[in-house]
mmJSON file of the N, C-alpha and C atoms, coordinates in Angstrom:
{"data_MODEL":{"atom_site":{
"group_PDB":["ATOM","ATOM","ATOM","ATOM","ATOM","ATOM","ATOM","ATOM","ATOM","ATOM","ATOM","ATOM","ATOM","ATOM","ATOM","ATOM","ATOM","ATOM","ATOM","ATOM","ATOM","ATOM","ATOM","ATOM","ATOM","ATOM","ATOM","ATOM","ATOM","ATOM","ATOM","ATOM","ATOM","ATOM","ATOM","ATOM","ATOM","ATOM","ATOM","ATOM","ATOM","ATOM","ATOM","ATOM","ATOM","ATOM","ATOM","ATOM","ATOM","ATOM","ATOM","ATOM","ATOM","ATOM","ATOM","ATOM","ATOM","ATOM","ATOM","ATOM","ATOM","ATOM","ATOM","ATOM","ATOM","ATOM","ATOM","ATOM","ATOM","ATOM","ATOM","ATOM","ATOM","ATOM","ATOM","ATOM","ATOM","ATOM","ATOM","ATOM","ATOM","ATOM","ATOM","ATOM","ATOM","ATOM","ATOM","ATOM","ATOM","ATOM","ATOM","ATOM","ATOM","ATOM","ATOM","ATOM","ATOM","ATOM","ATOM","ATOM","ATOM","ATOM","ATOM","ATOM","ATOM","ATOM","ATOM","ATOM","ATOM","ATOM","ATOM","ATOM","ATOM","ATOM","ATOM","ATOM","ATOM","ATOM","ATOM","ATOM","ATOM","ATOM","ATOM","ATOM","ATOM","ATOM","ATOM","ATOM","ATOM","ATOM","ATOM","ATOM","ATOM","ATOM","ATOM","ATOM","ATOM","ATOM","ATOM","ATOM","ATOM","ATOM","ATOM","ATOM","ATOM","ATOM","ATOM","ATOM","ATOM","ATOM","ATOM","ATOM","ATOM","ATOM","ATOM","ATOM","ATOM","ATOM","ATOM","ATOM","ATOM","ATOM","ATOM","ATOM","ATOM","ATOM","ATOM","ATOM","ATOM","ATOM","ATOM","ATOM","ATOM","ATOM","ATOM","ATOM","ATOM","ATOM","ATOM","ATOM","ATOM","ATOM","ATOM","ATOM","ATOM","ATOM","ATOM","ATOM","ATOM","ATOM","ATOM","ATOM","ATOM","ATOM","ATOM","ATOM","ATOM","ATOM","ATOM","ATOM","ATOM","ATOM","ATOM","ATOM","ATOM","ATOM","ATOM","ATOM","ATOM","ATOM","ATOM","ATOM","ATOM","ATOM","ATOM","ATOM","ATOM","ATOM","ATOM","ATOM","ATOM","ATOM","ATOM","ATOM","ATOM","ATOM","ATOM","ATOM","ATOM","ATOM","ATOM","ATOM","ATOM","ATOM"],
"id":[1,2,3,4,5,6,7,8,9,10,11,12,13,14,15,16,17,18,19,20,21,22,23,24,25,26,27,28,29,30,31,32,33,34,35,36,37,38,39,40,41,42,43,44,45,46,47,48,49,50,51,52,53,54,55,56,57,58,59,60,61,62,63,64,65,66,67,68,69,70,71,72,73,74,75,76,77,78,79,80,81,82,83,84,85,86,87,88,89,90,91,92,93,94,95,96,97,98,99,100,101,102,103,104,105,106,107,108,109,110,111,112,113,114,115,116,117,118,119,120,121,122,123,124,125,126,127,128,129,130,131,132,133,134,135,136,137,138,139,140,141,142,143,144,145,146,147,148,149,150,151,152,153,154,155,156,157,158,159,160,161,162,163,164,165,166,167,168,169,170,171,172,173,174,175,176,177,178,179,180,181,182,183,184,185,186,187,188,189,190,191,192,193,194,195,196,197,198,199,200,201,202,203,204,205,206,207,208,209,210,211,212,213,214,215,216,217,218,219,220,221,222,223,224,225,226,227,228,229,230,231,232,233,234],
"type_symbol":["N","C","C","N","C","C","N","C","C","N","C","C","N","C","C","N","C","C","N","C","C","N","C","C","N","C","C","N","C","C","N","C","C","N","C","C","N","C","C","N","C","C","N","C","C","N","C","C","N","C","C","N","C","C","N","C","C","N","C","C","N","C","C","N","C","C","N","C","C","N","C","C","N","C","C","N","C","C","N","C","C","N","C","C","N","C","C","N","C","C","N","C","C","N","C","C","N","C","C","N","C","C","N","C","C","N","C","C","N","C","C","N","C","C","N","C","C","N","C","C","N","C","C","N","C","C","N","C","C","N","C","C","N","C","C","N","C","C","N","C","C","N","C","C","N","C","C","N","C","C","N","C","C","N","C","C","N","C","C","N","C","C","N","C","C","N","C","C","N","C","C","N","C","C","N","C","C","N","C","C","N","C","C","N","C","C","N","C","C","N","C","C","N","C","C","N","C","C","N","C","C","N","C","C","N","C","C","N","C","C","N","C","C","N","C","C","N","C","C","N","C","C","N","C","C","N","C","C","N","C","C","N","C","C"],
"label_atom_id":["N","CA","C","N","CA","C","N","CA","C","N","CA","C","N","CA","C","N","CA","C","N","CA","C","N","CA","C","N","CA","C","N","CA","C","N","CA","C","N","CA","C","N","CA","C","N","CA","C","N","CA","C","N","CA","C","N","CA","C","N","CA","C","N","CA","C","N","CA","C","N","CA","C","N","CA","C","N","CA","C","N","CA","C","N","CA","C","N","CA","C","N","CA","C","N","CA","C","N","CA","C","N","CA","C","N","CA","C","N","CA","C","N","CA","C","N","CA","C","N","CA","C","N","CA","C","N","CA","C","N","CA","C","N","CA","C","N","CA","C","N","CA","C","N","CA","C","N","CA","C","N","CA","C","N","CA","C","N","CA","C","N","CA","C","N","CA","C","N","CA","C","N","CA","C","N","CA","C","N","CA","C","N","CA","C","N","CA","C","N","CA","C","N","CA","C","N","CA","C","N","CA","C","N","CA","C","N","CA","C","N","CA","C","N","CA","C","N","CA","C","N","CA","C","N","CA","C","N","CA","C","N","CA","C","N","CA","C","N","CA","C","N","CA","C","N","CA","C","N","CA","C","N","CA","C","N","CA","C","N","CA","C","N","CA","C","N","CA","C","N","CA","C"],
"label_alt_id":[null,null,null,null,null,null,null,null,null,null,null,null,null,null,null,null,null,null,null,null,null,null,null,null,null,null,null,null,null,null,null,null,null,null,null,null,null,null,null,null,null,null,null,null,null,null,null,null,null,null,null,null,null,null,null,null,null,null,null,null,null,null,null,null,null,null,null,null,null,null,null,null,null,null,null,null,null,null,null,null,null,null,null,null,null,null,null,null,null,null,null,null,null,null,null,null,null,null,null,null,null,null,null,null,null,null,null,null,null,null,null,null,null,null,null,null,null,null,null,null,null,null,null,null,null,null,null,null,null,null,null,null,null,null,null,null,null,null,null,null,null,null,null,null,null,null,null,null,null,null,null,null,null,null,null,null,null,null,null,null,null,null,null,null,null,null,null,null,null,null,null,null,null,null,null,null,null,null,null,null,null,null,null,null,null,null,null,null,null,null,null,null,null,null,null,null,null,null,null,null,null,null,null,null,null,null,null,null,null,null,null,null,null,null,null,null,null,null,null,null,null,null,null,null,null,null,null,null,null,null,null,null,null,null],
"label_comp_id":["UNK","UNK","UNK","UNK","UNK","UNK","UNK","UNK","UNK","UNK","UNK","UNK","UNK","UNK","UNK","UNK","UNK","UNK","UNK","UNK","UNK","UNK","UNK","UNK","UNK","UNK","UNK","UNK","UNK","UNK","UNK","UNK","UNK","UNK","UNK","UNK","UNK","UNK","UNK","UNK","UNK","UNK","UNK","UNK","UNK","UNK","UNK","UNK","UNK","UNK","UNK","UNK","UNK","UNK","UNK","UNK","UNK","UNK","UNK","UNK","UNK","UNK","UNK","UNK","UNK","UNK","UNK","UNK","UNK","UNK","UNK","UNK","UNK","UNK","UNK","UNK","UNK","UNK","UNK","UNK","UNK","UNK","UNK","UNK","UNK","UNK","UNK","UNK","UNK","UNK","UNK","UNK","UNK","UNK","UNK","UNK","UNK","UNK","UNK","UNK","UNK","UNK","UNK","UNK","UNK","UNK","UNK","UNK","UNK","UNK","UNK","UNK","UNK","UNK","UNK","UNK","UNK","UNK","UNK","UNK","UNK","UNK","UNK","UNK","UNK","UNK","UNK","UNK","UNK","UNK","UNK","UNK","UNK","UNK","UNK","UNK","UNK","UNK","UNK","UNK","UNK","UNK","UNK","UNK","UNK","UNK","UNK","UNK","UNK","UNK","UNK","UNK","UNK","UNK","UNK","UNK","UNK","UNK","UNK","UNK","UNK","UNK","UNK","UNK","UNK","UNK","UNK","UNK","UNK","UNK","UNK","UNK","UNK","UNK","UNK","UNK","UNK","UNK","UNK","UNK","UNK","UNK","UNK","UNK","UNK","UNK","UNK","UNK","UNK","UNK","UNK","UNK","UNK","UNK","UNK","UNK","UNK","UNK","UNK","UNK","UNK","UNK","UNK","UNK","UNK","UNK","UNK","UNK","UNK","UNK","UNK","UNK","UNK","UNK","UNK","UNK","UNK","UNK","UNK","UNK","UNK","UNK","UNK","UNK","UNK","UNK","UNK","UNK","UNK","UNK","UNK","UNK","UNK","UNK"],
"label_asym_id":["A","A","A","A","A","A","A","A","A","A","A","A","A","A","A","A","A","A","A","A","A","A","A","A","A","A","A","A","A","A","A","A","A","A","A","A","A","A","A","A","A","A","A","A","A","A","A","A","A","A","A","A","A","A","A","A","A","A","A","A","A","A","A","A","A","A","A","A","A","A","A","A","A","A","A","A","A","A","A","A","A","A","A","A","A","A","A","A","A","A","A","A","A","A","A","A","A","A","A","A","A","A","A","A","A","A","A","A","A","A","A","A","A","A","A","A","A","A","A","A","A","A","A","A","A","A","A","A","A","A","A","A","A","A","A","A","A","A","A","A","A","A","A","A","A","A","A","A","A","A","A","A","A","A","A","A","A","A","A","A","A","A","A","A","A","A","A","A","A","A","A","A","A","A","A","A","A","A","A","A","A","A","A","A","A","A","A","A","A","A","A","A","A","A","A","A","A","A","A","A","A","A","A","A","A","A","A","A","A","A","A","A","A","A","A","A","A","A","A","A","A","A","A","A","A","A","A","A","A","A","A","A","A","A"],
"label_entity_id":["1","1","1","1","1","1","1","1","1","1","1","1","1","1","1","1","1","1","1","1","1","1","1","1","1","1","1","1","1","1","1","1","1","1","1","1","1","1","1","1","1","1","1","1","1","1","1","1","1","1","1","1","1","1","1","1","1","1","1","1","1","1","1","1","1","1","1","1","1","1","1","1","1","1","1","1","1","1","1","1","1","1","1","1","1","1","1","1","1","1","1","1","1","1","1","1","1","1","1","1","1","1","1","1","1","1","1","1","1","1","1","1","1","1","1","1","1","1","1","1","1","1","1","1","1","1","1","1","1","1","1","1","1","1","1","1","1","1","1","1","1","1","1","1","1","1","1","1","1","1","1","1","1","1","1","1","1","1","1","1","1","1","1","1","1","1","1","1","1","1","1","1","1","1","1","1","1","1","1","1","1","1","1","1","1","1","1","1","1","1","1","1","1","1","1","1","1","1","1","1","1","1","1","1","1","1","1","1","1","1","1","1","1","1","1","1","1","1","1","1","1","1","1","1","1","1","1","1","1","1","1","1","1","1"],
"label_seq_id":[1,1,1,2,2,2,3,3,3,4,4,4,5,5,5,6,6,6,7,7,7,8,8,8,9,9,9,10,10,10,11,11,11,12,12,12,13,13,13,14,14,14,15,15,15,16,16,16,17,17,17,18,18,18,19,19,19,20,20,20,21,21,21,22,22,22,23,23,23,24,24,24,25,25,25,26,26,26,27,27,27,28,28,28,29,29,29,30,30,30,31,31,31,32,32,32,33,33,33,34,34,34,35,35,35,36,36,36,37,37,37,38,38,38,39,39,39,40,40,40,41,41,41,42,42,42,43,43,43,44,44,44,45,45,45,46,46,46,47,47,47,48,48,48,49,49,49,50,50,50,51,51,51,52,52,52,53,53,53,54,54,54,55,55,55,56,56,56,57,57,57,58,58,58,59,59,59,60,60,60,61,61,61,62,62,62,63,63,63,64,64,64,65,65,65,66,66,66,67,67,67,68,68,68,69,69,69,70,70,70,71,71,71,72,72,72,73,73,73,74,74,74,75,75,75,76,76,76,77,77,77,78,78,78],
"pdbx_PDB_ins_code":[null,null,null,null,null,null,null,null,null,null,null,null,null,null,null,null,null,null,null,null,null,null,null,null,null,null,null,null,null,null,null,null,null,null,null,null,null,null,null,null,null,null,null,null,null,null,null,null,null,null,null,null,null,null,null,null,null,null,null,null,null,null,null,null,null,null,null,null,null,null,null,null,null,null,null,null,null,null,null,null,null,null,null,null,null,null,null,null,null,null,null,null,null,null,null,null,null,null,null,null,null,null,null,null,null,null,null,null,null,null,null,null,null,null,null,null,null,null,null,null,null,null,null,null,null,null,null,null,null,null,null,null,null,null,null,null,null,null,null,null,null,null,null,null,null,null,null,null,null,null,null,null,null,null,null,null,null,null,null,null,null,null,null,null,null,null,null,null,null,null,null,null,null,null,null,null,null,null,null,null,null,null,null,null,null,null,null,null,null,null,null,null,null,null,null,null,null,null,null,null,null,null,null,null,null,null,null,null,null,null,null,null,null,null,null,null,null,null,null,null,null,null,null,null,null,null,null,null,null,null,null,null,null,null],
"Cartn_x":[0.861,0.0,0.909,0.279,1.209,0.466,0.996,0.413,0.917,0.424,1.081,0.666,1.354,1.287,2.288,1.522,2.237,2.189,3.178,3.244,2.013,2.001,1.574,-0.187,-0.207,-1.872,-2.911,-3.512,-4.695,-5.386,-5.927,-6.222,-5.331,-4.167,-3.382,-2.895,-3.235,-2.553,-4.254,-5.262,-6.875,-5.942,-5.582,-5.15,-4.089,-2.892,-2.361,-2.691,-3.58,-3.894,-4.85,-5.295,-6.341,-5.713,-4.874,-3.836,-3.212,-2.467,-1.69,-2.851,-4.324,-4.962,-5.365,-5.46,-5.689,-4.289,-3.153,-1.527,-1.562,-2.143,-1.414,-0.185,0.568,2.158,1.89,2.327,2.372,3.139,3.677,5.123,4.173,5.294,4.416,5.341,5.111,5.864,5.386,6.243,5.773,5.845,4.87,5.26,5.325,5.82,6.145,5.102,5.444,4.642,3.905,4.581,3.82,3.273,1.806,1.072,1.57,2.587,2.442,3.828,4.227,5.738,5.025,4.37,3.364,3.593,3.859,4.154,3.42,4.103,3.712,1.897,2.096,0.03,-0.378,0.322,-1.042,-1.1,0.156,0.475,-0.399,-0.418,-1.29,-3.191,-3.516,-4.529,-5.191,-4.575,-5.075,-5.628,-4.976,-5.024,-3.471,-3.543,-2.411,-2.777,-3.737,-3.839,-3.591,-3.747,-3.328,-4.284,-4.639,-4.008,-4.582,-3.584,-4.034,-3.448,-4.251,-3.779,-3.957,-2.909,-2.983,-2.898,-3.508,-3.827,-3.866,-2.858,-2.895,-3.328,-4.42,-4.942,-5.966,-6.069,-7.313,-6.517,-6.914,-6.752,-7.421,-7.444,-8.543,-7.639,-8.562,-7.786,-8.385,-9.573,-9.873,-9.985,-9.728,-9.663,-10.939,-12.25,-13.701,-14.27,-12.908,-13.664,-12.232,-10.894,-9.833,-10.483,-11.004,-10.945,-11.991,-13.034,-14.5,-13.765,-13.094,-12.655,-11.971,-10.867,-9.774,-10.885,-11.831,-12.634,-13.046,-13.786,-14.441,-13.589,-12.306,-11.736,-10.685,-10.141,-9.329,-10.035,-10.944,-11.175,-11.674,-11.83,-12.25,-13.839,-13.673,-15.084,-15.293,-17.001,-17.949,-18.635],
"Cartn_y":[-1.166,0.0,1.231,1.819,3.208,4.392,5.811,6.763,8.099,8.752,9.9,10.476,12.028,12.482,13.702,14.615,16.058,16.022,16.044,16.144,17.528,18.485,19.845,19.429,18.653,18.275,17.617,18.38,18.301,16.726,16.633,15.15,14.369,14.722,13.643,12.76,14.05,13.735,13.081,12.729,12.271,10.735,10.714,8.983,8.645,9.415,8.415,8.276,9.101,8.651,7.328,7.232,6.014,5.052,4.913,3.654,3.191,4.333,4.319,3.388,4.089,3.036,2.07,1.535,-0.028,-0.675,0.079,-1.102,-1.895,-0.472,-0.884,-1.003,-1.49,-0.833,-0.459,0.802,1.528,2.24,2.538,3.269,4.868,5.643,7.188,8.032,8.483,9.462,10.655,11.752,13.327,13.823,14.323,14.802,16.526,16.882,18.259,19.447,20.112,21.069,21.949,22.116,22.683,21.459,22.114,20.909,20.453,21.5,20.992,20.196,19.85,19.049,17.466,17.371,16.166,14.771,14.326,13.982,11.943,11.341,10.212,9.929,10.916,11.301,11.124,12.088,12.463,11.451,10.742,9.101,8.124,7.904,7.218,7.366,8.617,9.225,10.026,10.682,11.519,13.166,12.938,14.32,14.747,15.817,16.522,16.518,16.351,16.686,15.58,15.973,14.454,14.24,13.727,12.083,11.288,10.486,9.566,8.307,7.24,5.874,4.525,3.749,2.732,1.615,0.724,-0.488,-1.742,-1.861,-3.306,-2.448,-3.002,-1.91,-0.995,-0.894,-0.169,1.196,2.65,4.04,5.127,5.249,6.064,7.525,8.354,10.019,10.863,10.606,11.277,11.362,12.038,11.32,10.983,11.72,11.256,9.967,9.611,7.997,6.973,7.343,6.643,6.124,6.833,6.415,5.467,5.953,4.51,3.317,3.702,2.054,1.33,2.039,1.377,0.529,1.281,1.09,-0.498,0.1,-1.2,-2.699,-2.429,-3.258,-4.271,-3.425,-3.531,-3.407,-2.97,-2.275,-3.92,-4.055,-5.085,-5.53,-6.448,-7.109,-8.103,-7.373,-7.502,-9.206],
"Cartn_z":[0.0,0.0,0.0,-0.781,-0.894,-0.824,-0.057,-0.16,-0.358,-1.592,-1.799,-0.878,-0.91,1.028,0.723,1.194,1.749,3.066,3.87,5.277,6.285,5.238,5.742,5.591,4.394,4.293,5.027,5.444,6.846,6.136,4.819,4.273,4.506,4.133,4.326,5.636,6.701,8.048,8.726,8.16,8.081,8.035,6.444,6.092,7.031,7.009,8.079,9.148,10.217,11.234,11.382,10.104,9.944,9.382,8.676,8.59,9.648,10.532,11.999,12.658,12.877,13.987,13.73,12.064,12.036,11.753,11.787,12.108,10.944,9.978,8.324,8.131,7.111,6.585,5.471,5.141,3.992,3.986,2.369,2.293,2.086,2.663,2.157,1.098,0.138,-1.274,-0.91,-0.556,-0.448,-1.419,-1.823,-3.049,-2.78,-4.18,-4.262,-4.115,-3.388,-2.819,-4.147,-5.631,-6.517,-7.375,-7.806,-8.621,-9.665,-10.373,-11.832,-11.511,-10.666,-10.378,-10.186,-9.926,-9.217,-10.233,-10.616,-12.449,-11.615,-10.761,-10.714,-9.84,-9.109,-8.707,-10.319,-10.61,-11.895,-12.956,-12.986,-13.836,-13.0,-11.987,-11.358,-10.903,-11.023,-10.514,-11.518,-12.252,-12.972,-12.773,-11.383,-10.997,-9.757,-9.386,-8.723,-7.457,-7.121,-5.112,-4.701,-3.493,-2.264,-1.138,-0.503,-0.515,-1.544,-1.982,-3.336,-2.367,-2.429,-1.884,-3.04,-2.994,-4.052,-2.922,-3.183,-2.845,-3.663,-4.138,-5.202,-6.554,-6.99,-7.939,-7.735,-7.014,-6.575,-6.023,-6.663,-6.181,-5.948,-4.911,-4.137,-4.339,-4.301,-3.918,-3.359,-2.422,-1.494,-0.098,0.867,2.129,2.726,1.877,2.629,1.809,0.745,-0.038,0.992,0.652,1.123,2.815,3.754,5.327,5.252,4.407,4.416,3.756,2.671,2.299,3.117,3.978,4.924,6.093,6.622,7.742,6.993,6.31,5.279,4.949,4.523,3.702,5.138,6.002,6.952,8.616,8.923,10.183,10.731,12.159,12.456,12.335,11.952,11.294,12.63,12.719,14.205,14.016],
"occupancy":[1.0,1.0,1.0,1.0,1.0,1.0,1.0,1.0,1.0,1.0,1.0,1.0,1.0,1.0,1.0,1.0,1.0,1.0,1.0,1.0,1.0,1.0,1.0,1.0,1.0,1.0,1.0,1.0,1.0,1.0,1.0,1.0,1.0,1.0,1.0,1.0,1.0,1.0,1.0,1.0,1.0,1.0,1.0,1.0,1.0,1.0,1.0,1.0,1.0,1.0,1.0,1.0,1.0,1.0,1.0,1.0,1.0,1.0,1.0,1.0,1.0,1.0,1.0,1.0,1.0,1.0,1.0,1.0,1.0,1.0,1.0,1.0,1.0,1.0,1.0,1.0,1.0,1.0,1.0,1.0,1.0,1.0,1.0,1.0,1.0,1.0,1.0,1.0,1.0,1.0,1.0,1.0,1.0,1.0,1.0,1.0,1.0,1.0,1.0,1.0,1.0,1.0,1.0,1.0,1.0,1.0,1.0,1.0,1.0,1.0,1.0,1.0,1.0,1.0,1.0,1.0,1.0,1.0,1.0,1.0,1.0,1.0,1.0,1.0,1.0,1.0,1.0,1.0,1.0,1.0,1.0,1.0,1.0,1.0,1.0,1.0,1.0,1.0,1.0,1.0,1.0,1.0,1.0,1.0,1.0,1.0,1.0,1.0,1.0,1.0,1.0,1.0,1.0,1.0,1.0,1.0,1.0,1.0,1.0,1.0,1.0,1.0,1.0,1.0,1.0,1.0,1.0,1.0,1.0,1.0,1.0,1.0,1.0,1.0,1.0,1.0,1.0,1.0,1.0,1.0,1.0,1.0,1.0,1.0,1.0,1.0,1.0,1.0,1.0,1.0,1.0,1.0,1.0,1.0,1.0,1.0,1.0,1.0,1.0,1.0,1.0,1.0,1.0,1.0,1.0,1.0,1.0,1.0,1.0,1.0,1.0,1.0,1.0,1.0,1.0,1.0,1.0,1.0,1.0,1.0,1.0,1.0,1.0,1.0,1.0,1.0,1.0,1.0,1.0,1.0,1.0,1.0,1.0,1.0],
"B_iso_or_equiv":[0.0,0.0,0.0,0.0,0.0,0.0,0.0,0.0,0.0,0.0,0.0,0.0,0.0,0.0,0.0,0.0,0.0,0.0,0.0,0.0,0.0,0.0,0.0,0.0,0.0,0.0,0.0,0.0,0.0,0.0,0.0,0.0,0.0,0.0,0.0,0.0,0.0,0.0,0.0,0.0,0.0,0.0,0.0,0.0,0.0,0.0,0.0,0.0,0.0,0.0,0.0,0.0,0.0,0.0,0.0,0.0,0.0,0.0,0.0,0.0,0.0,0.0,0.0,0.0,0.0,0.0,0.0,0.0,0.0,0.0,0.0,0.0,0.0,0.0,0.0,0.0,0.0,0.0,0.0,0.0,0.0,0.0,0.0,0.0,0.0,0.0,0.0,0.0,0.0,0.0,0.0,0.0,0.0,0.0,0.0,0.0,0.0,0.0,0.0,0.0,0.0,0.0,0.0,0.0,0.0,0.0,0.0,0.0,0.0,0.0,0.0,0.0,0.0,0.0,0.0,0.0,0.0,0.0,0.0,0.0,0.0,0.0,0.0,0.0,0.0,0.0,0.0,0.0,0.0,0.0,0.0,0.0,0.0,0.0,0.0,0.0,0.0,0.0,0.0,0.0,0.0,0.0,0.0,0.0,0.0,0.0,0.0,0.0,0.0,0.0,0.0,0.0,0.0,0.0,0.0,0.0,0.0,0.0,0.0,0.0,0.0,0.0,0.0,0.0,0.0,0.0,0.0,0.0,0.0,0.0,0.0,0.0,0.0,0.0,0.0,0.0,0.0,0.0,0.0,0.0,0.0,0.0,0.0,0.0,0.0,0.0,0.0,0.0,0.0,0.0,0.0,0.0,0.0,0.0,0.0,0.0,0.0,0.0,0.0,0.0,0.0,0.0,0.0,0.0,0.0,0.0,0.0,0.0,0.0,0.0,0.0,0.0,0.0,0.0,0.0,0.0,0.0,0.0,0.0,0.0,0.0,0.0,0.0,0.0,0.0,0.0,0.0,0.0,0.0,0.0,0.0,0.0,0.0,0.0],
"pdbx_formal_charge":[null,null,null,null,null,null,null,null,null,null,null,null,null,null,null,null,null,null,null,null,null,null,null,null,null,null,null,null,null,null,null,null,null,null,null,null,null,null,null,null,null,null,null,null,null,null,null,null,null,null,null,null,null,null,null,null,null,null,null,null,null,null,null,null,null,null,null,null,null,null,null,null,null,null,null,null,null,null,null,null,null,null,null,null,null,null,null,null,null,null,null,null,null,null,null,null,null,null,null,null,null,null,null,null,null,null,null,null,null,null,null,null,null,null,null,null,null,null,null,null,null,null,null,null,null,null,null,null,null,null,null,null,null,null,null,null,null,null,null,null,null,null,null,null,null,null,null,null,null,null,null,null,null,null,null,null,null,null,null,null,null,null,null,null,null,null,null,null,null,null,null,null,null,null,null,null,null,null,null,null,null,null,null,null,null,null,null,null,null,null,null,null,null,null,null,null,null,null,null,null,null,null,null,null,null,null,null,null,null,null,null,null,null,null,null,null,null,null,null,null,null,null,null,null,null,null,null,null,null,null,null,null,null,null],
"auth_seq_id":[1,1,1,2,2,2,3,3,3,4,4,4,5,5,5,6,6,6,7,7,7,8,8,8,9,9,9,10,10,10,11,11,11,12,12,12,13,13,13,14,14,14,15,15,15,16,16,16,17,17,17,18,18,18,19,19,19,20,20,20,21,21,21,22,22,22,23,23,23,24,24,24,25,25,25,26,26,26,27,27,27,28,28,28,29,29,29,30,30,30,31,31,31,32,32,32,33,33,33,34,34,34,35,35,35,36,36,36,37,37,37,38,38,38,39,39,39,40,40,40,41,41,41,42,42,42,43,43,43,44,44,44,45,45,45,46,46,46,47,47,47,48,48,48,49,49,49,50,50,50,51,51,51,52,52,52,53,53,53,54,54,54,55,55,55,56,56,56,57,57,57,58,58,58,59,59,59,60,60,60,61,61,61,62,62,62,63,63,63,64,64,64,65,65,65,66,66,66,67,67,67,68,68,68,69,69,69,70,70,70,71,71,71,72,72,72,73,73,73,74,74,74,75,75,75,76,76,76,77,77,77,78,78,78],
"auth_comp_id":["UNK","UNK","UNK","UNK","UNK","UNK","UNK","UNK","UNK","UNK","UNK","UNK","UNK","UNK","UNK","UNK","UNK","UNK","UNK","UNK","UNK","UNK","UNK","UNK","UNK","UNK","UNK","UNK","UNK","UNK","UNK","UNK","UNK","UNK","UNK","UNK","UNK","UNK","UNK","UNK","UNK","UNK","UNK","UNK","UNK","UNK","UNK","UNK","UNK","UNK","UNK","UNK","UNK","UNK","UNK","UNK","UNK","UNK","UNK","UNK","UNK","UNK","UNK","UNK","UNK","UNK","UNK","UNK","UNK","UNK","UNK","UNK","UNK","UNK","UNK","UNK","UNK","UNK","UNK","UNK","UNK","UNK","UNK","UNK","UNK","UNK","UNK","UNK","UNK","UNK","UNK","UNK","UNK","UNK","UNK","UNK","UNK","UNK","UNK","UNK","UNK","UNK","UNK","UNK","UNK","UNK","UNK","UNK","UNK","UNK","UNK","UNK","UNK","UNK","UNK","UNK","UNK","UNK","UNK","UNK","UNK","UNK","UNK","UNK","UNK","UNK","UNK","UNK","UNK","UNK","UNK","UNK","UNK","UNK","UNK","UNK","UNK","UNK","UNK","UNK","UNK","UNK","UNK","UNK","UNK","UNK","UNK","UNK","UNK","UNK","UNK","UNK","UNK","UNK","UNK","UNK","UNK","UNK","UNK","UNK","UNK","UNK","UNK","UNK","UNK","UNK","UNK","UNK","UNK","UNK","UNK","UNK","UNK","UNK","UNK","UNK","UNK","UNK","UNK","UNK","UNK","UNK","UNK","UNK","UNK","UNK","UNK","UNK","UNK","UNK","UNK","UNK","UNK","UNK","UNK","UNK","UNK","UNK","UNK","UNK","UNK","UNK","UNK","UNK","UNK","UNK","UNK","UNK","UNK","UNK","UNK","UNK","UNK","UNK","UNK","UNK","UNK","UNK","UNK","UNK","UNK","UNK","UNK","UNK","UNK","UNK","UNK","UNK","UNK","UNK","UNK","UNK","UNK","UNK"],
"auth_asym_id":["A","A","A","A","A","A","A","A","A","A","A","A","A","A","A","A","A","A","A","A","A","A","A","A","A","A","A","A","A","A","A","A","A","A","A","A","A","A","A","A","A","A","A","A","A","A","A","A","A","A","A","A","A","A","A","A","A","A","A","A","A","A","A","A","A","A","A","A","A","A","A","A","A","A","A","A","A","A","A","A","A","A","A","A","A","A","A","A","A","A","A","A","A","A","A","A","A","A","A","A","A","A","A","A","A","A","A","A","A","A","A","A","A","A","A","A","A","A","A","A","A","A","A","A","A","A","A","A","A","A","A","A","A","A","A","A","A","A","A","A","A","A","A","A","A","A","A","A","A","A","A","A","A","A","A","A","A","A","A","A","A","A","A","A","A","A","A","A","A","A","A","A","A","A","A","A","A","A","A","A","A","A","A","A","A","A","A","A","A","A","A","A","A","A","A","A","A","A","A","A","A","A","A","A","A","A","A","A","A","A","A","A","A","A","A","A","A","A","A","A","A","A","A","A","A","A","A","A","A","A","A","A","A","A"],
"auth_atom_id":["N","CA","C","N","CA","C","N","CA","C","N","CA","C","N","CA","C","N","CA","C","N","CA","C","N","CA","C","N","CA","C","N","CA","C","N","CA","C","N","CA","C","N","CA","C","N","CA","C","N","CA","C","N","CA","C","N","CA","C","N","CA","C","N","CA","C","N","CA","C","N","CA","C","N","CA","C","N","CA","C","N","CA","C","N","CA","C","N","CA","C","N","CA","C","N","CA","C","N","CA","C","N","CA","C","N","CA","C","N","CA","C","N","CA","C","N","CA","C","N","CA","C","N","CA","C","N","CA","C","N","CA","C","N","CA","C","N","CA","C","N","CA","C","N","CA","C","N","CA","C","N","CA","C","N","CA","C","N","CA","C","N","CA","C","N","CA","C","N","CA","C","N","CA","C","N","CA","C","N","CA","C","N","CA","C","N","CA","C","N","CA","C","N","CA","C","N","CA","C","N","CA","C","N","CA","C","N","CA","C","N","CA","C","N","CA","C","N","CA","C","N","CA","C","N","CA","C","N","CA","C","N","CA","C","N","CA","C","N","CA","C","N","CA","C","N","CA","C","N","CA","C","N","CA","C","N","CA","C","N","CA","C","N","CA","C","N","CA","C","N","CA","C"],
"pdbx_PDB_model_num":[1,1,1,1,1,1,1,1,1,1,1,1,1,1,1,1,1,1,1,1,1,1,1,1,1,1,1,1,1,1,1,1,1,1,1,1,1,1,1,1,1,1,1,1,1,1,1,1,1,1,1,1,1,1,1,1,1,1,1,1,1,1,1,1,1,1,1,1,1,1,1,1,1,1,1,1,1,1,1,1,1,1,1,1,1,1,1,1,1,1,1,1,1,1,1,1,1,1,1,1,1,1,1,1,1,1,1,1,1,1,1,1,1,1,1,1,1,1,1,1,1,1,1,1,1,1,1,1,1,1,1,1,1,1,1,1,1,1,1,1,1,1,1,1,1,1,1,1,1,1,1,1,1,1,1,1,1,1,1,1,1,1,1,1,1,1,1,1,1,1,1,1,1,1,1,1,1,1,1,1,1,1,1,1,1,1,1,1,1,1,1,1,1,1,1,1,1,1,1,1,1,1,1,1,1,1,1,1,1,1,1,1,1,1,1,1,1,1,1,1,1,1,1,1,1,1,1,1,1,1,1,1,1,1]
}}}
């Protein structure tokens, strides 16, 4: 699992705290603070913002779609 990631980004710091509490491993890529530098997001995603999360094949890029899937896909099942 991988997650693009600006350290300063309030979304972004959403996903890792929600990876952190289900004791995911995922690598994190910061990317560059200007959009048009962004080159592997936008190869992967099709767009420039963050958080973008890849999961096998599956890529999410929002943090109000990325935290329901983690909950969903990973969270403990009742």
């Amino acid at each position: 699992m991988t997650l693009y990631n600006a350290e300063w980004c309030w979304y972004c710091q959403r996903v890792r705290k929600k990876l952190d509490e289900l004791g995911l491993d995922y690598d994190v890529v910061e990317v560059p603070i200007r959009h048009s530098e962004r080159k592997d997001v936008m190869r992967i995603s099709g767009q420039s913002s963050v958080p973008v999360l890849v999961d096998g094949d599956t890529v999410l890029d929002d943090d109000d779609v990325i935290i329901p899937y983690l909950e969903q896909t990973y969270g403990v099942k009742r």
